[in-house]
N, C-alpha and C positions, 0 to 999 in steps of 0.2 A: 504494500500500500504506500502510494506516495503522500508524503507531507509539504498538502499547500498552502503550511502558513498560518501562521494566530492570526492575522488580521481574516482570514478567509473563513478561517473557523470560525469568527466570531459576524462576520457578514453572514453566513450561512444560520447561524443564529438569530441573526436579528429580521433573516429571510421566513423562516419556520415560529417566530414569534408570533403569538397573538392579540397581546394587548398594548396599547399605544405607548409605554414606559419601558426603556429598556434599562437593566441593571447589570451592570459587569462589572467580575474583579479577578484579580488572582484565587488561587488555590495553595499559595507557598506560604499563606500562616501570617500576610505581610500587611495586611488591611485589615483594618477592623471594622469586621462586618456588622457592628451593635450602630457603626452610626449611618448605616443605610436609612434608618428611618426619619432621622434626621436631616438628611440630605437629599431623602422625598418629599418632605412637607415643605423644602425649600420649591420645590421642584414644580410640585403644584402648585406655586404661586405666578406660576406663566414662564417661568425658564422654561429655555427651548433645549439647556443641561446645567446640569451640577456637577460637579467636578471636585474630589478628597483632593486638597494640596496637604503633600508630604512633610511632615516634618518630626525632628530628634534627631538623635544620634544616629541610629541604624539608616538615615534616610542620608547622612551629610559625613557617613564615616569612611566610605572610601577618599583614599588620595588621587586614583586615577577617574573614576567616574564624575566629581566635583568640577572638576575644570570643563571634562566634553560638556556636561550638562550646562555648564554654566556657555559653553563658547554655542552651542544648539538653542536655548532658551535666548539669547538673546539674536543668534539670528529670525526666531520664528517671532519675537517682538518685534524686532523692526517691519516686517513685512506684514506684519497683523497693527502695526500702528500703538499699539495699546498694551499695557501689562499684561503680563500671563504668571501668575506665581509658581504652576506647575505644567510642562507641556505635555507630557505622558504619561501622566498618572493613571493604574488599572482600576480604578473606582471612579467608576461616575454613572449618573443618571442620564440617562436623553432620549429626544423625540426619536420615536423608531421610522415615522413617517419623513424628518428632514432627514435622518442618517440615510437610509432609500435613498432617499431624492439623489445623494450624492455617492451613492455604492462604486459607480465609474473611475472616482480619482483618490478613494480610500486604497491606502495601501493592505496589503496582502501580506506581509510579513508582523514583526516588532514595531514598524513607524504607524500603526494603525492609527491608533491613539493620537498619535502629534498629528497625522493627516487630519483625523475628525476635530479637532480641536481648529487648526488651519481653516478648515471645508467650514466648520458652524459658524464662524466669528469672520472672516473672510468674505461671507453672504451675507452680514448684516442681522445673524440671529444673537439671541444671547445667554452669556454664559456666567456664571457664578463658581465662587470657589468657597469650600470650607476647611478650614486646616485639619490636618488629621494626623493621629501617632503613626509610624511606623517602623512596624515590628520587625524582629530579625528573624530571616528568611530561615525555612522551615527546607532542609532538603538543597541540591545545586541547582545555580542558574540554568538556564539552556541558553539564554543569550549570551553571543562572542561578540564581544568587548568590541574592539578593532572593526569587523567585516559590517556590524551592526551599524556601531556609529558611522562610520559611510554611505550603509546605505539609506539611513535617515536623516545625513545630512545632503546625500541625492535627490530623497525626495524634496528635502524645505526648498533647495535650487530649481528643482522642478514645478513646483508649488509656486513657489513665488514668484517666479515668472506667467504662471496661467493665473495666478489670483490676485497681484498688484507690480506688472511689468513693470510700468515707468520708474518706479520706488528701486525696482532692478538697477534697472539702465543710470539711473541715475546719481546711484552711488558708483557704480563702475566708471560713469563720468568721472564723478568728481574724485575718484583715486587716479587716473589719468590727469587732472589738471592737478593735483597734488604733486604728481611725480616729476610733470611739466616744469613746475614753481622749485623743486627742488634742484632739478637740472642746468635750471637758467641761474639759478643759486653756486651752484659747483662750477659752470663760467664761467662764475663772475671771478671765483679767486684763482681758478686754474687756467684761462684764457685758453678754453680747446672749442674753438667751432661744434666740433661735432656732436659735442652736448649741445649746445645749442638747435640745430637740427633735427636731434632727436625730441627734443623738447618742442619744437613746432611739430612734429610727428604725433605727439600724445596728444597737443590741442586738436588736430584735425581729427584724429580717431577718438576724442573725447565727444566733439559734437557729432562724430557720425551714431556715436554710442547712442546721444540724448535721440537723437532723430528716430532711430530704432526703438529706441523708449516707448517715443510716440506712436508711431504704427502696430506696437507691439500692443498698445495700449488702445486703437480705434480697433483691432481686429477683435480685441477682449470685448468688447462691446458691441459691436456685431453678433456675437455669438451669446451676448446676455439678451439681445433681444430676440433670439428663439428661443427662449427658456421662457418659463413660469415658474419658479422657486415657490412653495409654500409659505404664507407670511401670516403669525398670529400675531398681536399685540402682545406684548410684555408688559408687565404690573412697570418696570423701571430701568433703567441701563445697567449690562452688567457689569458686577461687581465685585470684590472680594469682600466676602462674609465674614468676619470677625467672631467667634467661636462662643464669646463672652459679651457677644452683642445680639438682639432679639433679630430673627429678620424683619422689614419691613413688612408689615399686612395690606393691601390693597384690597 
């Protein structure tokens, strides 16, 4: 039998569901599952998901994992525009009927989670976080380290060029007219033309970058208007829940 993948497994799951709420987590002992209930009654308040963000020791005690995460969460914030305390957290609640809508560009491996996370907030639904313990893992990972984090940070690259291009293009610019400014800098004390050169090189392929931005960014839009996205009102914008704070009632 082949294995195609937690993220599939868990689409298959939420294909074969029957009621409008889906609830996922681990099975390695590392969530606590006493506060599902807790983070339903957030849930039915019009989030379109709830989301356990991580935290203690067991969640911040790796030395190697602390950095990827940290250098991963802040790519998926910049392209999501907005905080995100935790990006692949195995606990959360969410609409079965927007996860559907977006089954096509959910990942099929480990990156599920950071895809859906991407895919809901991305579209303009919205999301909540509540802090949560996290335990130490019960049994070994299956995820590799190395092959993992590349290939989720494949997907954010991919991702964030189909769900906010220009935000793309346009840091790629501007590290291009960085590079520029830095060149015409080394110039200036080392008097070699050919920095120079190549520094008008970076401005020319900087703006062809920006230009690409652009079109990268009407063809995104073209393709949103053949869509119908599902759209409910939410009670409020999302937010992060504070654990020691009541949620808001609507």
């Amino acid at each position: 039998m082949h294995n195609l993948g937690y993220g599939r497994s868990l689409k298959d799951g939420i294909e074969a569901a029957r009621y409008p709420a889906i609830v996922i987590t681990d099975a390695d002992g590392t969530y606590p599952i006493k506060d599902i209930p807790e983070l339903f009654a957030l849930y039915r308040q019009g989030y379109h998901m709830v989301v356990g963000s991580r935290t203690g020791e067991n969640y911040r005690q790796s030395v190697i994992k602390s950095p990827l995460r940290w250098i991963l969460q802040h790519l998926v914030e910049y392209t999501a525009s907005r905080k995100i305390p935790d990006i692949n957290s195995g606990l959360r609640i969410f609409s079965r009927d927007h996860a559907r809508e977006y089954h096509d560009r959910l990942c099929d491996t480990f990156s599920f989670t950071t895809s859906l996370t991407l895919a809901f907030m991305m579209n303009g639904l919205y999301v909540a976080y509540v802090p949560i313990e996290y335990y130490k893992r019960i049994g070994k990972t299956k995820v590799r380290l190395l092959s993992d984090s590349l290939r989720t940070l494949q997907y954010i690259a991919e991702a964030a060029v189909y769900y906010n291009p220009l935000r793309v293009f346009m840091l790629l610019s501007a590290c291009l007219i960085g590079a520029a400014a830095l060149l015409i800098a080394a110039n200036f004390f080392l008097h070699t033309l050919a920095l120079f050169y190549i520094a008008v090189g970076c401005v020319i392929v900087s703006i062809q970058t920006f230009a690409s931005g652009l079109i990268a960014t009407l063809l995104k839009q073209i393709l949103q208007q053949q869509q119908q996205p599902l759209r409910t009102p939410p009670p409020q914008e999302a937010k992060f829940i504070e654990r020691e704070s009541k949620p808001d009632a609507t």
